[in-house]
C-alpha positions in Angstrom: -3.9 20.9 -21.3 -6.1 18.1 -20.3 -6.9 17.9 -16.1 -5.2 15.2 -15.3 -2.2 16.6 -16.8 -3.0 19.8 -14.9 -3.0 18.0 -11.9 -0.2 16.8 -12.2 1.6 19.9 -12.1 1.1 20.5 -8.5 3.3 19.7 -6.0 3.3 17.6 -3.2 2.6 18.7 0.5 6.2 18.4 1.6 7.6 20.4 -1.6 5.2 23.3 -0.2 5.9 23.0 2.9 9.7 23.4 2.3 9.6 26.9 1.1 10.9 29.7 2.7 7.8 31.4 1.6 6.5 29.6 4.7 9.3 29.0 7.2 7.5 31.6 9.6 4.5 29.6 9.8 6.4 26.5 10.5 8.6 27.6 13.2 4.9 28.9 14.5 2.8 25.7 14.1 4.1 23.1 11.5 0.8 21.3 11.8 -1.4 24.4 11.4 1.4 25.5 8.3 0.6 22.0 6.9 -3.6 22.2 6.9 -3.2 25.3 5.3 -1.1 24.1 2.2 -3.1 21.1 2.1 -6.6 23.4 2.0 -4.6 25.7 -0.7 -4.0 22.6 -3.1 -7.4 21.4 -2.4 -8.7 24.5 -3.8 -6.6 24.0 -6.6 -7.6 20.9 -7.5 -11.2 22.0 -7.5 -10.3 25.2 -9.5 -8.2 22.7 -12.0 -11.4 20.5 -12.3 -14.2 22.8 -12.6 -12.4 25.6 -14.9 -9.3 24.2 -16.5 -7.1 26.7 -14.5 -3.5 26.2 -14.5 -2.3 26.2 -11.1 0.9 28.7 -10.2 4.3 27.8 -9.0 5.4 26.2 -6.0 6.7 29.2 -4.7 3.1 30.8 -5.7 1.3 28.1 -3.7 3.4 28.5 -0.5 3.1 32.4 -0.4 -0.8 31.2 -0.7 -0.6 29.2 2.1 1.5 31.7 4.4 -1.5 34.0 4.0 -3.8 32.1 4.7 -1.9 30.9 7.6 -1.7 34.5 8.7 -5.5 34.9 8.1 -6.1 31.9 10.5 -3.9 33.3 13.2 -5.8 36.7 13.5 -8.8 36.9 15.5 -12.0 36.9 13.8 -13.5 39.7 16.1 -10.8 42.7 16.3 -10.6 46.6 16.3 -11.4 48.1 13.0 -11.1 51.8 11.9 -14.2 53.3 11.5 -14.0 56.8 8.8 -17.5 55.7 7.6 -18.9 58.9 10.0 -21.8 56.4 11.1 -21.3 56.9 15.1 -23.5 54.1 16.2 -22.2 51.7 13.5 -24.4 48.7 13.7 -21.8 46.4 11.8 -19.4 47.7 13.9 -20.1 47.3 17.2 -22.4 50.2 17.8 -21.4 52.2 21.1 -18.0 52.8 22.4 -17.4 52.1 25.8 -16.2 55.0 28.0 -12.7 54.2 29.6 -14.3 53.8 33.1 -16.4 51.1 31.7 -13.7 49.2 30.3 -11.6 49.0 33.6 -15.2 48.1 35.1 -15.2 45.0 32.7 -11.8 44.0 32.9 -11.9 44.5 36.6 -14.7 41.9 36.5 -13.9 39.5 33.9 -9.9 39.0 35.7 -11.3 38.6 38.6 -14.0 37.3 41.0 -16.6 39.7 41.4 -19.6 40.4 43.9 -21.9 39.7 41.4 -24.6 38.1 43.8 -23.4 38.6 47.1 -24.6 41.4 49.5 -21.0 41.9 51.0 -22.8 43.7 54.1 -24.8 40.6 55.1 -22.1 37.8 53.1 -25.8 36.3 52.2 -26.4 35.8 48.2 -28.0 39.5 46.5 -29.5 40.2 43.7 -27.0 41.0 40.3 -29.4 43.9 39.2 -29.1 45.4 42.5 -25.8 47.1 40.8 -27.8 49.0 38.7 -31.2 49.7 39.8 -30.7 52.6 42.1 -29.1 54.1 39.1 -31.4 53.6 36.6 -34.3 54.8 39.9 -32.0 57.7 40.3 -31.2 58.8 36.6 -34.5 58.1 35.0 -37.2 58.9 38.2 -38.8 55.8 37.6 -39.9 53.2 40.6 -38.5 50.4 39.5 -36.0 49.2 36.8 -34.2 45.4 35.2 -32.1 44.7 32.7 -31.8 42.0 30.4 -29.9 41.6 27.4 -30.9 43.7 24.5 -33.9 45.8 24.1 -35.7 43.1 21.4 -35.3 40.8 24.6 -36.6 43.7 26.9 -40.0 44.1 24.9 -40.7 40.0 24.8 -40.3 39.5 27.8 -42.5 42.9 29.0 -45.4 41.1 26.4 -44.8 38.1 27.5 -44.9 38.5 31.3 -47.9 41.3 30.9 -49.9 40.5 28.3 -49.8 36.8 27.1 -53.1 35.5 26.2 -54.7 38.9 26.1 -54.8 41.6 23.9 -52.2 44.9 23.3 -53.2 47.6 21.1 -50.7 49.3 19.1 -51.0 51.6 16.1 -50.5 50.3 12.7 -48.2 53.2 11.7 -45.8 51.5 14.7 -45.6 47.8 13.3 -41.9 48.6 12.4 -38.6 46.0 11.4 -36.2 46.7 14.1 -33.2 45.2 12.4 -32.1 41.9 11.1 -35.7 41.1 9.4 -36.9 40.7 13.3 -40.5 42.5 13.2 -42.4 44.2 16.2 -45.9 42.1 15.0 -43.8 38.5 14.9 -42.1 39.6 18.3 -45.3 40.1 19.8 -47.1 36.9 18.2 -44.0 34.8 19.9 -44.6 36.7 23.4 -48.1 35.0 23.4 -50.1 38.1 23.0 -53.0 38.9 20.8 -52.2 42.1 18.5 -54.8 44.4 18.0 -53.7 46.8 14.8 -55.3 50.3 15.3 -55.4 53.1 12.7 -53.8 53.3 9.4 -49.9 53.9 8.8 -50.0 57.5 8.8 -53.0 58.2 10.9 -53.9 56.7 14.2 -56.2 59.3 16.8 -57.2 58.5 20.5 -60.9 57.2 19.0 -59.0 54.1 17.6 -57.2 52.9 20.3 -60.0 53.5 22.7 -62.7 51.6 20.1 -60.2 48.6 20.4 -60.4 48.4 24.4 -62.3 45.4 25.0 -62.4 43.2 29.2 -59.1 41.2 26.9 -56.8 44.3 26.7 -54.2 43.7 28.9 -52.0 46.9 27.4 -51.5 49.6 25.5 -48.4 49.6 23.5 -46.4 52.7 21.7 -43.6 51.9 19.7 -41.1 55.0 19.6 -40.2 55.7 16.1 -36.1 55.7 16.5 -35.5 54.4 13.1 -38.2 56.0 10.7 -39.9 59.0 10.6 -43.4 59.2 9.1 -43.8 62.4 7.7 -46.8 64.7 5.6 -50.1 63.8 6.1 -49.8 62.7 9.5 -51.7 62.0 13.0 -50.1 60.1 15.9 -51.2 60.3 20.0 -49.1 61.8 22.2 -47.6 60.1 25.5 -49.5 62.2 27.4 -53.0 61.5 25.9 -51.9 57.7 25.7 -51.4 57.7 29.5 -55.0 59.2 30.1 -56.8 56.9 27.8 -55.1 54.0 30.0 -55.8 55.6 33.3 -59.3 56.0 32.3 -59.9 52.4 31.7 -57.4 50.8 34.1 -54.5 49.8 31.2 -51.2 50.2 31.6 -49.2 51.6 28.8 -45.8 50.6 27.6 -43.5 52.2 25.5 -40.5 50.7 23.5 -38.5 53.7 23.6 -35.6 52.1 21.5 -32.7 54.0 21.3 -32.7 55.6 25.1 -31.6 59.2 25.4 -30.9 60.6 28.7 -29.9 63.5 27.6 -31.8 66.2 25.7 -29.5 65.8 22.6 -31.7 68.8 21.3 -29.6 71.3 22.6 -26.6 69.8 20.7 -28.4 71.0 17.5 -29.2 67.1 17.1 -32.8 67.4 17.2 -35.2 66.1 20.2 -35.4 62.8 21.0 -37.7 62.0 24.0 -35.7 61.3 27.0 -36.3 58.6 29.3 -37.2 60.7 32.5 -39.6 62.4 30.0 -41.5 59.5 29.3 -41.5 58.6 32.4 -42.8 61.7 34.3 -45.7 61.4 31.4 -47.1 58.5 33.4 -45.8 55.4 31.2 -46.5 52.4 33.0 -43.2 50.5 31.5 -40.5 51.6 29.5 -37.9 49.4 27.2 -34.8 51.0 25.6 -30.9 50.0 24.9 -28.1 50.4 26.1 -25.8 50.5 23.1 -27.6 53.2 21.4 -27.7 57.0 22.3 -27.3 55.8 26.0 -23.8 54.9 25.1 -23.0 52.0 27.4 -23.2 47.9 26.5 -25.3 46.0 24.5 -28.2 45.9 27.1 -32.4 46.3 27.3 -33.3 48.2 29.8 -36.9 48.1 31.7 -37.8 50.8 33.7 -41.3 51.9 35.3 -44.1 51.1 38.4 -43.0 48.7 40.7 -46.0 46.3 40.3 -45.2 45.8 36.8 -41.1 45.3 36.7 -41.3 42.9 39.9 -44.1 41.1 37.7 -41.8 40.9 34.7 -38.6 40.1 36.8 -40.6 36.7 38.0 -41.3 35.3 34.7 -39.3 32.0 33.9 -37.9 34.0 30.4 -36.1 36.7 32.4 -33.4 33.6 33.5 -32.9 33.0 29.9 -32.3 36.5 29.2 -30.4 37.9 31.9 -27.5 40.3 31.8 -23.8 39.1 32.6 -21.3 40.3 34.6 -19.3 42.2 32.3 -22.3 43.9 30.7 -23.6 44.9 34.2 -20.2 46.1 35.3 -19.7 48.0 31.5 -23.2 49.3 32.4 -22.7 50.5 36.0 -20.1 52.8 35.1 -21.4 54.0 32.2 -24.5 55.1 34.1 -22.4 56.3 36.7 -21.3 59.1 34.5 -25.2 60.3 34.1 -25.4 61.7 37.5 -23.4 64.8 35.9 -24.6 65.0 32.2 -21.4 67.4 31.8 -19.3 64.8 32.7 -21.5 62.3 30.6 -21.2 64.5 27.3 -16.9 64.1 27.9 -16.5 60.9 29.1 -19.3 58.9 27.2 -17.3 58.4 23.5 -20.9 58.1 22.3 -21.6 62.0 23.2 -18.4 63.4 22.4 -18.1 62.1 19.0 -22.1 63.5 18.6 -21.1 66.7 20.3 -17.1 67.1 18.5 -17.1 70.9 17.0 -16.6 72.2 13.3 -13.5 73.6 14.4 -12.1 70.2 15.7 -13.0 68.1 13.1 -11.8 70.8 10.3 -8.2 70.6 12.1 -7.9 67.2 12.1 -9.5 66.5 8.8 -6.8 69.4 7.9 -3.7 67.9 8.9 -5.2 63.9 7.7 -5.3 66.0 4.4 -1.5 67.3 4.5 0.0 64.0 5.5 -2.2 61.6 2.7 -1.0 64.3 0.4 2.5 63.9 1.3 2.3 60.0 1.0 0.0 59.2 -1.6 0.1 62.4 -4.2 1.0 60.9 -7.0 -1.4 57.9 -6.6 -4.7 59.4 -5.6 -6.1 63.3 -5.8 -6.7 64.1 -2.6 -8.9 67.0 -0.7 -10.6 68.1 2.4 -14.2 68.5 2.3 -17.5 69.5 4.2 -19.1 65.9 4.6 -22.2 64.9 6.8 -22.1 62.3 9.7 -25.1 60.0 10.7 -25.7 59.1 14.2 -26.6 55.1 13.3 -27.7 52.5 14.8 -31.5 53.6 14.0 -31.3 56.6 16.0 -32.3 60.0 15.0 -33.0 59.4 11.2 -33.6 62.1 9.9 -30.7 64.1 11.9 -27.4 64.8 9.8 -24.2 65.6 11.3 -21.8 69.2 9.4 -18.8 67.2 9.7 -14.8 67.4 8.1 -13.0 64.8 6.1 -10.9 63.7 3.5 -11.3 62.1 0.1 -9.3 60.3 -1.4 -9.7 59.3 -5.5 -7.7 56.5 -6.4 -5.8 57.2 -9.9 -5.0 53.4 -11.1 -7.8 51.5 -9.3 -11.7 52.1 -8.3 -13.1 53.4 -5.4 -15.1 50.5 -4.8 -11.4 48.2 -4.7 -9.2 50.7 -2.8 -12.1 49.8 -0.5 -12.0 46.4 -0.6 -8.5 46.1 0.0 -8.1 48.6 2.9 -10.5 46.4 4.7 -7.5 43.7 4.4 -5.1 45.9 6.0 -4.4 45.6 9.6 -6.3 47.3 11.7 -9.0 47.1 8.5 -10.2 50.6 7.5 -13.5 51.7 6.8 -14.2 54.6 4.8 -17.7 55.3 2.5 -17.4 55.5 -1.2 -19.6 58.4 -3.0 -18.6 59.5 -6.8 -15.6 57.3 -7.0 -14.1 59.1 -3.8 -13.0 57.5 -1.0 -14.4 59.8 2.1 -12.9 59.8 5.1 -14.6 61.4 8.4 -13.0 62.6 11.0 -15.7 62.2 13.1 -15.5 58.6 14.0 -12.0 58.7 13.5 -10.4 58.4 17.2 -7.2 60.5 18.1 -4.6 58.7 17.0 -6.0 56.8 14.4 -4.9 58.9 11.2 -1.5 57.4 11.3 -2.8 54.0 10.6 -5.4 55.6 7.6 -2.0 57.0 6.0 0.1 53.5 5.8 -2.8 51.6 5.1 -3.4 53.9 1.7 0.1 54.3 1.2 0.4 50.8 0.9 -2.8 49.7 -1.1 -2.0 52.2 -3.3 1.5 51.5 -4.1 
């Protein structure tokens, strides 16, 4: 058939709209029914024009529109499940907040809050006032400020420190922290000069100390969270960083990115310098998030001499990047939690999920087993497996997790578009796809969540 005679096939708005296909939606929000079969038969006409398709049905059409009326109506930004084993999902959010932390925020954000007001003198206080003593207390540092995120953290340090002069940093540091944004183009924005030392897997003390010149206004070390650099190696320590800057009268700063507090080492997670580590090595000013291995809100946190932080506090940027009241309150209780790491390790989701036992996760990953098998037997072969979690969110690279989980191998569709359509389901599932299995870890799979794993299945796999 011709176009035009295609076109003329398709029904008018009103004929649509009629259907019983969509009688929900217009006892919702006729108007919002009506844009929705109007956008459905636009695409149809474009589809009609540009491949000859015949379009389907009225009935067809309306069922179209009543899903996408249904797409509309969800929130864009809403709970997924996450059986990927990725703790620190970076497309998913990253940290979970702790259950204290979320009464904090939802204390704050429903209603008014003393977020700048000393409530001893009613005069106006400062909003990082919540935090600092913690941060002072936890980490054994002088001073501390947050801002926003830890990219935020670092340009503003640079900026505040070092613009117009010179910071040395080893080339073997110039990393991509995520989203194409670069350590080198960060600090060119900040206004400093960067002054590459060494080569990528080699940098000693002699290099950084040839680059001092009466322009070097710091020395910079950029903690490898999301890369390791392995083989033929050399890299200065902390400690010999810290004497070089004494010795000439520079301070050192440290991005420290992800932000442990707690020796995870002991954990069997490997060791990841801690923050009170760094900072009883003498750093002059530390950066580090708070969504990472920290566990709290999306946050950067600057900790270190008093000198420097007020210094950095001052400048014009730290307005532009401050914190918010439901971060601060989010990150005041999760901090609270550090003064008993114990306590920490249970109530910080972060840490547990890290921490969860072989013999937990082989239970649950167990009894997810029995009930997929009951449900979905027939449809897809089914078996619980040894898998390995990752911690994410470019933390401890090189650090694998023994985990438990399921897979799941689809009998009359791929891996790759069982996938696709449990994302669709509601709450969307998230599971990795390895040999045409679906795997499904119990490791980031909350209590509670396996119920919702099994319908979603049973029903894309019908």
């Amino acid at each position: 058939m011709e176009p035009e005679e295609l076109l003329r096939l398709l029904p008018a708005v009103h004929e649509v709209l009629g259907r019983e296909e969509l009688a929900p939606a217009v006892a919702t929000d006729r108007s919002g029914a009506r844009d929705c079969v109007r956008r459905v038969l636009e695409e149809w006409r474009e589809r009609i024009l540009r491949e000859g398709a015949e379009p389907p049905g009225t009935a067809e059409l309306a069922a179209q529109a009543a899903a996408l009326f249904q797409r509309r109506a969800r929130p864009s930004l809403r709970r997924v499940i996450n059986a990927t084993g990725v703790v620190l999902h970076t497309n998913l959010g990253r940290a979970l907040l702790s259950p204290a932390a979320v009464e904090a925020v939802a204390a704050c954000a429903a209603h008014y809050c003393n977020l700048e007001m000393d409530l001893a003198t009613g005069e106006r206080g400062s909003r990082y006032g919540h935090v600092v003593e913690l941060l002072q207390e936890i980490t054994g540092a002088e001073a501390a400020l947050v801002v926003n995120n830890n990219a935020a953290a670092v340009f503003l340090c640079l900026a505040a420190l070092a613009a117009g002069r010179d910071t040395v940093i080893s080339r073997g540091q110039m990393v991509e922290i995520g989203g194409s944004f670069r350590v080198p183009e960060v600090m060119a924005q900040s206004g400093t000069r960067l002054v590459e030392v060494g080569t990528t897997n080699k940098t000693y003390l002699s290099d950084y100390e040839r680059a001092i010149s009466g322009d070097t206004a710091l020395l910079l070390k950029v903690h490898p969270s999301n890369y390791r650099v392995l083989g033929f190696t050399a890299e200065v320590s902390t400690a010999e960083l810290v004497s070089l800057g004494r010795k000439y009268g520079i301070p050192v700063m440290e991005d420290l990115g992800s932000g442990s507090f707690l020796d995870l080492g002991e954990y069997g997670l490997g060791h990841e310098p801690t923050v009170r580590e760094e900072v009883a090595a003498g750093v002059d000013i530390l950066t580090f998030s708070g969504d990472k291995l920290l566990g709290g809100p999306q946050a950067g946190i600057i900790v270190g001499r008093s000198e420097l932080v007020q210094k950095v506090a001052r400048h014009p940027l730290n307005r532009a990047v401050r914190i918010d009241k439901m971060t601060l309150a989010a990150l005041e209780a999760t901090l609270r939690a550090y003064r008993d790491p114990e306590r920490a390790r249970q109530e910080i989701p972060t840490l547990r999920l890290l921490t969860l036992s072989g013999e937990e996760l082989a239970r649950r990953a167990a009894r997810l087993g029995e009930l997929l098998a009951e449900k979905i037997g027939g449809r897809a072969e089914v078996a619980v497996k040894e898998v390995s979690s990752q911690v994410g969110g470019g933390a401890l690279p090189l650090a694998t997790l023994p985990s438990w989980g399921v897979t799941v191998r689809p009998v009359r569709m791929s891996a790759a578009r069982a996938a696709e359509k449990l994302r669709q389901e509601e709450p969307p599932v998230l599971a990795r796809i390895q040999d045409e299995n679906l795997i499904f870890d119990l490791r980031t799979v909350l209590p509670g969540e396996e119920a919702d794993i099994v319908r979603a299945l049973a029903q894309v796999l019908a």
